[in-house]
C-alpha positions in Angstrom: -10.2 -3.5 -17.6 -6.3 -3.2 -18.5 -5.3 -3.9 -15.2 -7.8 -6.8 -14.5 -6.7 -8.1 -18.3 -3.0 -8.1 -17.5 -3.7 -10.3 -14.2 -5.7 -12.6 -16.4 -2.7 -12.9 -19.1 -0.4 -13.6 -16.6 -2.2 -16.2 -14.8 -2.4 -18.4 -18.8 1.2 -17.2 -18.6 1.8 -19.4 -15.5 -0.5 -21.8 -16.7 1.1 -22.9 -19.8 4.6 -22.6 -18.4 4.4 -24.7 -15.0 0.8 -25.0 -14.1 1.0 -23.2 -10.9 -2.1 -21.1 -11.0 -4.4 -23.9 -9.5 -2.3 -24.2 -6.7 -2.0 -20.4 -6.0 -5.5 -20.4 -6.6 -5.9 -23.3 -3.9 -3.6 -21.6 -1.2 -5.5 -18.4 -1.4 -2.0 -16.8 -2.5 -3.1 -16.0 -6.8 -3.7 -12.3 -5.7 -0.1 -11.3 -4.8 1.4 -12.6 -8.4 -1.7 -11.0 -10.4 -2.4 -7.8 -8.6 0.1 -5.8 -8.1 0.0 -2.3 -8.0 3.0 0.3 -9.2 5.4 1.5 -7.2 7.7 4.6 -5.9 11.6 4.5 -5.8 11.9 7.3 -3.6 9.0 6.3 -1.1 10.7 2.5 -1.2 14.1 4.3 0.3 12.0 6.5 2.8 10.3 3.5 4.4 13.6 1.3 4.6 15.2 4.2 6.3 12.5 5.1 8.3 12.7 1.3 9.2 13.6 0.5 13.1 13.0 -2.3 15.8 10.3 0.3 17.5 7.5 -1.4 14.6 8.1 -4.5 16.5 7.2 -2.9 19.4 4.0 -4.6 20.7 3.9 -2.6 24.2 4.4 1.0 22.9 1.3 3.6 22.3 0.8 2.8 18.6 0.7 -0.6 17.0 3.7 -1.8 14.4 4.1 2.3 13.7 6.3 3.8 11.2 6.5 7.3 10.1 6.6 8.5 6.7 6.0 12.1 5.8 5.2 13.7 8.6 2.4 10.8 9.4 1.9 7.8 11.1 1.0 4.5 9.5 0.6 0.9 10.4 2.6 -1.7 9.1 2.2 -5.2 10.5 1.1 -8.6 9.5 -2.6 -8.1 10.1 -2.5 -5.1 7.5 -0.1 -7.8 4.7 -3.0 -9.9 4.6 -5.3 -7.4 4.7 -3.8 -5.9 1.3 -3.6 -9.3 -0.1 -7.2 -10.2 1.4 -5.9 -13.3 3.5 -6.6 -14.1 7.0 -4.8 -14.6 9.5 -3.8 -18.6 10.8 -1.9 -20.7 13.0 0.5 -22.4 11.1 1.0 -26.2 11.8 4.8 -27.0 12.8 6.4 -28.7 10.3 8.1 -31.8 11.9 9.6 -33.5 8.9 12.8 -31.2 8.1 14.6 -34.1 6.6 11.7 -34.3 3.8 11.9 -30.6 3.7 15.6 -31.0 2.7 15.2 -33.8 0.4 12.5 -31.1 -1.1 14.4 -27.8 -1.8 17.8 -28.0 -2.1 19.9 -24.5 -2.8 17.8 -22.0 -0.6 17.7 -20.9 3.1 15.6 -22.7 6.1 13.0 -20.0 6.2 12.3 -19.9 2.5 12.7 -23.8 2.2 9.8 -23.8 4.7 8.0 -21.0 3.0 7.8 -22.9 -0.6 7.5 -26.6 1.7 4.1 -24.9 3.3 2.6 -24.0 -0.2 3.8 -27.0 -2.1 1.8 -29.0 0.3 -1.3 -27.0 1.1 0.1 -26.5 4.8 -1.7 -23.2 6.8 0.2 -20.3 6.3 0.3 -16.7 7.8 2.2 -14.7 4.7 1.8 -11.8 6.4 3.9 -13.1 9.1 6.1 -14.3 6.8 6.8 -11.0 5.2 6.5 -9.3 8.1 9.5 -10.8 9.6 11.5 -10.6 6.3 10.8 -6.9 6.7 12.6 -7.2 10.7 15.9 -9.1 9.1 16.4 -6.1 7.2 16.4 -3.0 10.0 20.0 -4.4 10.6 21.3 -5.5 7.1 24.7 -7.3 7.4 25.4 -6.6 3.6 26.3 -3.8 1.9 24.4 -4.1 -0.9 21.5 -5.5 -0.8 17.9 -4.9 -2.7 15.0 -3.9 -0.9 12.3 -5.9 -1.2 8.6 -5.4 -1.5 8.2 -2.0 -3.2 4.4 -2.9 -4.8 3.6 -3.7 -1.2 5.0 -0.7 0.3 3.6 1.9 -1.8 0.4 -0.2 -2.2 -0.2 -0.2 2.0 0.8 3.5 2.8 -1.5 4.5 -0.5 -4.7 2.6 0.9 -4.1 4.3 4.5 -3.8 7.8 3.3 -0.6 8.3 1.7 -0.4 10.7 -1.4 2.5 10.6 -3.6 4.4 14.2 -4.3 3.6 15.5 -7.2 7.3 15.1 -8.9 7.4 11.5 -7.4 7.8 9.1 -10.0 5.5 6.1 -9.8 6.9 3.2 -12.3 4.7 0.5 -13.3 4.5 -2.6 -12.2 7.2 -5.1 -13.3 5.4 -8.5 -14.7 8.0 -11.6 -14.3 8.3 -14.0 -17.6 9.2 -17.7 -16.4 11.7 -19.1 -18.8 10.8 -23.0 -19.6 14.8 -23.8 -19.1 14.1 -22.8 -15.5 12.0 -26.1 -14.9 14.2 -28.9 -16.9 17.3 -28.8 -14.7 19.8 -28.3 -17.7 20.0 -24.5 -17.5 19.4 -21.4 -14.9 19.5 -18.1 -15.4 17.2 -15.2 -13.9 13.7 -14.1 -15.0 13.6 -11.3 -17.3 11.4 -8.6 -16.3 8.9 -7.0 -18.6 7.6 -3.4 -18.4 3.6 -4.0 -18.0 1.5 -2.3 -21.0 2.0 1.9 -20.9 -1.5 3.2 -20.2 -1.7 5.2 -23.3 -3.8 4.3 -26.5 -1.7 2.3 -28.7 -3.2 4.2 -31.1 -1.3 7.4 -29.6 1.8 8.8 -31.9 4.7 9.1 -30.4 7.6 12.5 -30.8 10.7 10.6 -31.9 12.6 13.8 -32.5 15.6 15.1 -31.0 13.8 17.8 -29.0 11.1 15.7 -27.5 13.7 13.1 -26.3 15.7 16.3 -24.8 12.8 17.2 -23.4 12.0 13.7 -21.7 15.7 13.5 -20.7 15.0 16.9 -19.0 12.3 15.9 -17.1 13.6 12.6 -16.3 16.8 14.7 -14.7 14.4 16.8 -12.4 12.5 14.4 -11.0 15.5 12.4 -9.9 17.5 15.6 -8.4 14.1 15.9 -6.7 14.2 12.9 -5.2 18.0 13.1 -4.3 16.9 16.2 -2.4 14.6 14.5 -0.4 16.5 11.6 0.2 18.8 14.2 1.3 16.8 15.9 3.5 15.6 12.3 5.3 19.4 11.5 5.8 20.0 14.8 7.4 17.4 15.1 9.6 18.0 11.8 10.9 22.1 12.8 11.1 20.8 15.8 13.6 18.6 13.2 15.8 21.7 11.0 16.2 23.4 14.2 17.1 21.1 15.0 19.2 20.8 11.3 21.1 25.0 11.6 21.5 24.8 15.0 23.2 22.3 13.7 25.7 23.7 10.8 26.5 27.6 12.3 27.2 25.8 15.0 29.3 24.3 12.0 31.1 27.7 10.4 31.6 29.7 13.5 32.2 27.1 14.4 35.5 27.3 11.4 36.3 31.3 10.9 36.8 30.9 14.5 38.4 28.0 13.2 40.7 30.5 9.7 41.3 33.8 12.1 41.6 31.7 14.5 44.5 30.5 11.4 46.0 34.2 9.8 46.7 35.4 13.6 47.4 33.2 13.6 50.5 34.1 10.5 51.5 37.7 11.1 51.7 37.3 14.5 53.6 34.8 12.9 56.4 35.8 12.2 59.9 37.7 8.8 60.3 36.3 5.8 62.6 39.8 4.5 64.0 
């Protein structure tokens, strides 16, 4: 009832800040602003590094794999709109760019056309869409850049199986407040993100002594050096597979100029045809 209160909050949020909920509502799209489920730090970094072109991979044994945690899972545009209970469509090509560009001004071509398709009721495949937002970044150019997605991550690998460790910590959703100056032109500045409601009575007291905040501190401190450890552990075992790949393939080269060096050797010593 929380959860399905929060959604309903947020949607007369929208609505009394730019009336966008009826258009949401109309592209099928309300779900993936209202429901969104927590997420996991740790598991966000496993799946970016677990990450590689092999998910695009049509041809191979298993569809649009990747592995997390000693499993397999399926991540691919069918299973986006799946989560987000959307179908998938064949998008209309958008022939007018010029009125695209008169449109949105500021952004890149691919989101210009993402926000052009919903601002004027145009098909859309968003799992496509996210799907190949999720490709651009198995090769990021920068070296600092956020990952993306998180609710979705954890929210996927959870309905297919997943279970989170046990001194994972699972933060709660962020909720997004839209700031009227955003809408008037005279003044921009980011959205301020708000901590949704903590799941415990209001009603609870809270230990505001000294102790009780060591002792949150504490825990806080654990579950992080936990999660460094794994990290650590991804980043080595992935260090000894690159190893691994290197040795094999300077074997392959070394026989090879040996094969190449016998080859000309033979040649040289052979009878002559003058």
């Amino acid at each position: 009832m929380r959860a399905y209160s929060s959604a309903i909050g947020y949607e007369n949020q929208l609505n009394s800040v730019c009336d966008i909920s009826p258009l949401l509502s109309e592209v099928s799209l309300m779900k993936t602003v209202t429901s969104i489920c927590p997420y996991s730090k740790l598991l966000t970094y496993e799946f970016y590094c677990n990450l590689n072109e092999e998910i695009d991979n049509l041809t191979g044994t298993r569809c649009m794999p990747i592995f997390i945690r000693g499993k397999w899972y399926v991540f691919g545009p069918d299973v986006i709109n799946e989560y987000y209970g959307l179908k998938g469509v064949d998008e209309e090509e958008i022939t007018d760019w010029d009125l695209v560009a008169r449109t949105l001004t500021g952004v890149g071509k691919q989101l210009a056309a993402l926000l052009f398709r919903i601002g004027t009721k145009m098909s859309i495949d968003l799992g496509k869409w996210i799907f190949y937002h999720f490709l651009t970044l198995i090769h990021q150019r920068e070296q600092k850049v956020r990952l993306p997605y998180p609710n979705l991550i954890f929210g996927v690998l959870t309905t297919q199986g997943l279970v989170p460790m046990p001194s994972e910590i699972i933060s709660p959703t962020l909720l997004y407040t839209v700031d009227p100056r955003l809408l008037n032109g005279k003044h921009i500045r980011d959205v301020t993100p708000v901590n949704a409601p903590p799941s415990s009575d209001a009603g609870t007291p809270t230990d505001d002594s000294s102790h009780a905040k060591d002792v949150q501190l504490s825990l806080r401190l654990k579950a992080r050096v936990s999660e460094l450890e794994t990290v650590n552990g991804i980043i080595a075992k992935q260090l000894t597979a690159a190893r691994t790949d290197l040795a094999t393939v300077l074997l392959r080269l070394s026989l090879t100029e040996s094969y190449a060096a016998e080859n000309v050797k033979s040649d040289s010593e052979g009878p002559s045809n003058s």
